[in-house]
C-alpha positions, 0 to 999 in steps of 0.5 A: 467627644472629639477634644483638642489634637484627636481627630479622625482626619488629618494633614501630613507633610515633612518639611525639608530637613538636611536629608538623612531622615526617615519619616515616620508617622505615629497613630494611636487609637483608644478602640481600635480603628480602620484608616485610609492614608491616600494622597494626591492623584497628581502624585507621582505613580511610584511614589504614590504606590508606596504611601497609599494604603488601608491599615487596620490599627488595634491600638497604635501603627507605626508607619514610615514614608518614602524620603521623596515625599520630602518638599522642596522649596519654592514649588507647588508639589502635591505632597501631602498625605490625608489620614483618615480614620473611623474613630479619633486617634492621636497623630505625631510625625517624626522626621529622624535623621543622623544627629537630627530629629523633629517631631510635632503633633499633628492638628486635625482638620475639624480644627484647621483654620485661615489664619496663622502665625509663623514661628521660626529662629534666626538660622546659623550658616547656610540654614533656613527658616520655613514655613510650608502650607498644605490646601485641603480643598481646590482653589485655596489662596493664601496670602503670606505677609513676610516678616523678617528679623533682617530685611534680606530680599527674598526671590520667588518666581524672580520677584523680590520680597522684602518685610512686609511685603505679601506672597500669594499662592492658590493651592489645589486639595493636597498641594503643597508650598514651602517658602525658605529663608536665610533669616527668621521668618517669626511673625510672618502671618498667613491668611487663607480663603478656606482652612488650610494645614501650616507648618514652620521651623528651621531645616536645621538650626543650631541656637544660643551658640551651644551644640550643633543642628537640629531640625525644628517642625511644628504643626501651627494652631490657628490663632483662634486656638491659642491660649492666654495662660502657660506653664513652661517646664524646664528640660532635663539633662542639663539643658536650658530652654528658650521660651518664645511668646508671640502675641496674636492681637496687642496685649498686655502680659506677665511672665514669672520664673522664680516667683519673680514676675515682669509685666510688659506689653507686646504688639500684635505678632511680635515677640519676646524670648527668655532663658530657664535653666533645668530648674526653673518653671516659666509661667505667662499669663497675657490678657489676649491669646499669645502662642507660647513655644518651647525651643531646648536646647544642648546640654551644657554638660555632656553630648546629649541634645540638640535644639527641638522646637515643641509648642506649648499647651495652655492651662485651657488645652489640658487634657484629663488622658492621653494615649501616644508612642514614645519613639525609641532611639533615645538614651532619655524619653521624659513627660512633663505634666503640669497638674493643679496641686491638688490633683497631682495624687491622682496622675497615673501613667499606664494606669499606675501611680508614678514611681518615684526613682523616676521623677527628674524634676519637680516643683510648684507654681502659683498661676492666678491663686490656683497651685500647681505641680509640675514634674518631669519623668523618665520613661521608657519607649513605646506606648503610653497612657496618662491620665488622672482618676479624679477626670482632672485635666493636665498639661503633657509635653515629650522629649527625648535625647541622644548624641547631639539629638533631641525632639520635642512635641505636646500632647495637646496645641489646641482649644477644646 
């Protein structure tokens, strides 16, 4: 059964980032399947020579994309690319750069939609914040209700646009459009007439005045694939994380960290952000759908990390297994599963039971009356298996850092 982020096709676009990234794409596959990876028949010859192709996968292909296929701002391009596979697969990009890096899980298209909400952070410098849309079928129109943290016009087309104001743009199948800004766009909603892919971030933003710039990215869930409840984990290394939750309608909601909870209400598609520290767990728990993100940020005692941007999955998003490839290049790769307490026996991590000399964090939490363990473990690049003996279902995030790099992304961002 297709559940969650497997899929057999999918919507692929890189972001503008500062230019130096490769880009790569990550498929893995339970049974082995055949894919046909085509892009737009207006793309550019040479470029589209270079992407196209049929590819055989045992069990997971690393592939890596011309730097060209990168968007530009303010353009329609035909720059997506359209994976399509014969049996589910599981799909991440990873755009890595010189001291950049981000990554996001990919959504499949059964699990598109009309209707997203844009997560960014207010940019450092000459840095932007971006949302970028792809169309899956001709004659798409999206309608972008621009929200922005300072009220900075914005030129498009030689029009201005101010907060609130609506932009609107008709997309042919795999045509693109990304929109940039000198301001955080978060709140930003877009609406469309068929689904559409939607992305959003930072070309590379430096946050909480700690270390430098990173890329950000994410793959936007539609707001009918949210949840109401999150377990946050904190970040190794000595890295603090920056918790943003955005509400889709009116709700009221609770945040713990520390057992130490705070009831408030938040307006539809506003948002509040927090700090934890590497020990400390972040539970929400809303009465309507809010989008919980996940921004890590540098470590505070050496040189490693960077801001990553990662969406996290909530407690109805859990998978009981997952098949994905820790990328390499990294001095640590770490998953953090979050698991009921009773079950945490069963967890097995390429079939086997956990060592335990490579648990960096753990601890418990207490979500409703229900206990649940959260932990953190090292691992090592290449592919790898989580799951549980008992069909429990739990929550997987990935990380990894080097110098002044990290990258971020979920096992799972959507509903079942």
């Amino acid at each position: 059964m297709t559940i969650g982020s497997r899929g057999k096709s999918f919507i692929v676009l890189f972001m503008t980032d500062d230019g130096t990234s490769t880009k790569n794409i990550y498929i893995t596959s339970e049974n082995g399947v055949q894919m046909n990876m085509p892009t737009s028949e207006h793309l550019g010859t040479s470029l589209k020579s270079q992407i196209d192709r049929v590819v055989k996968i045992p069990s997971n292909e690393h592939i890596i994309v011309p730097p060209e296929i990168t968007l530009s701002s303010f353009q329609k391009e035909t720059k997506a690319i359209l994976l399509e596979t014969s049996d589910d697969v599981f799909v991440f990009t990873h755009a890595d750069g010189r001291n950049t890096v981000g990554s996001t899980t990919q959504i499949p298209i059964h699990k598109l939609s009309t209707k997203y909400v844009v997560i960014s952070t207010e940019p450092m410098n000459s840095q932007k914040s971006q949302i970028a849309v792809a169309a899956i079928e001709d004659n798409t129109t999206i309608a972008v209700t621009l929200k922005m943290r300072q009220n900075i016009g914005l030129t498009i087309n030689r029009n201005i646009y101010r907060n609130n104001d609506v932009f609107n743009v008709t997309l042919n199948s795999l045509e693109t459009y990304q929109i940039a800004h000198t301001t955080d766009l978060t709140g930003s909603v877009i609406e469309s007439s068929k689904p559409i892919a939607a992305f959003s971030g930072n070309d590379c933003n430096k946050l909480e005045n700690i270390g430098a710039c990173d890329h950000l990215i994410e793959q936007l869930p539609p707001i009918d694939g949210v949840d109401t409840t999150y377990i946050v984990p904190p970040n190794s290394d000595n890295r603090d994380t920056k918790v943003l939750i955005t509400a889709v309608k009116n709700t009221n909601l609770t945040y713990t960290i520390d057992s130490t909870p705070r009831t408030l209400f938040l307006n539809e598609y506003t948002s509040i952000g927090t700090i934890i520290s590497s020990n400390q767990i972040f539970v929400v728990q809303s009465e309507n759908p809010v989008l919980v993100t996940a921004f890590g940020l540098h470590s505070k005692s050496s040189e490693l990390g960077d801001p990553s941007m990662t969406i996290v999955p909530g407690i109805n998003q859990y998978l009981d297994y997952y098949k994905i490839v820790v990328p390499r290049g990294y001095d640590h790769n770490y998953i953090s599963i979050m698991i009921k307490h009773a079950a945490k026996d069963s967890f097995r991590i390429n079939g086997s039971i956990m060592n335990m000399y490579h648990v960096k964090f753990e601890g418990n939490v207490i979500v409703g009356n229900i206990k649940y363990n959260v932990r953190t473990i090292q691992v090592t690049d290449g592919e790898l298996t989580a799951s549980t003996v008992d069909g429990e279902r739990f929550g997987l995030m990935f990380t990894g850092v080097t110098y002044y790099e990290a990258y971020g992304f979920s096992g799972n961002s959507m509903l079942l």
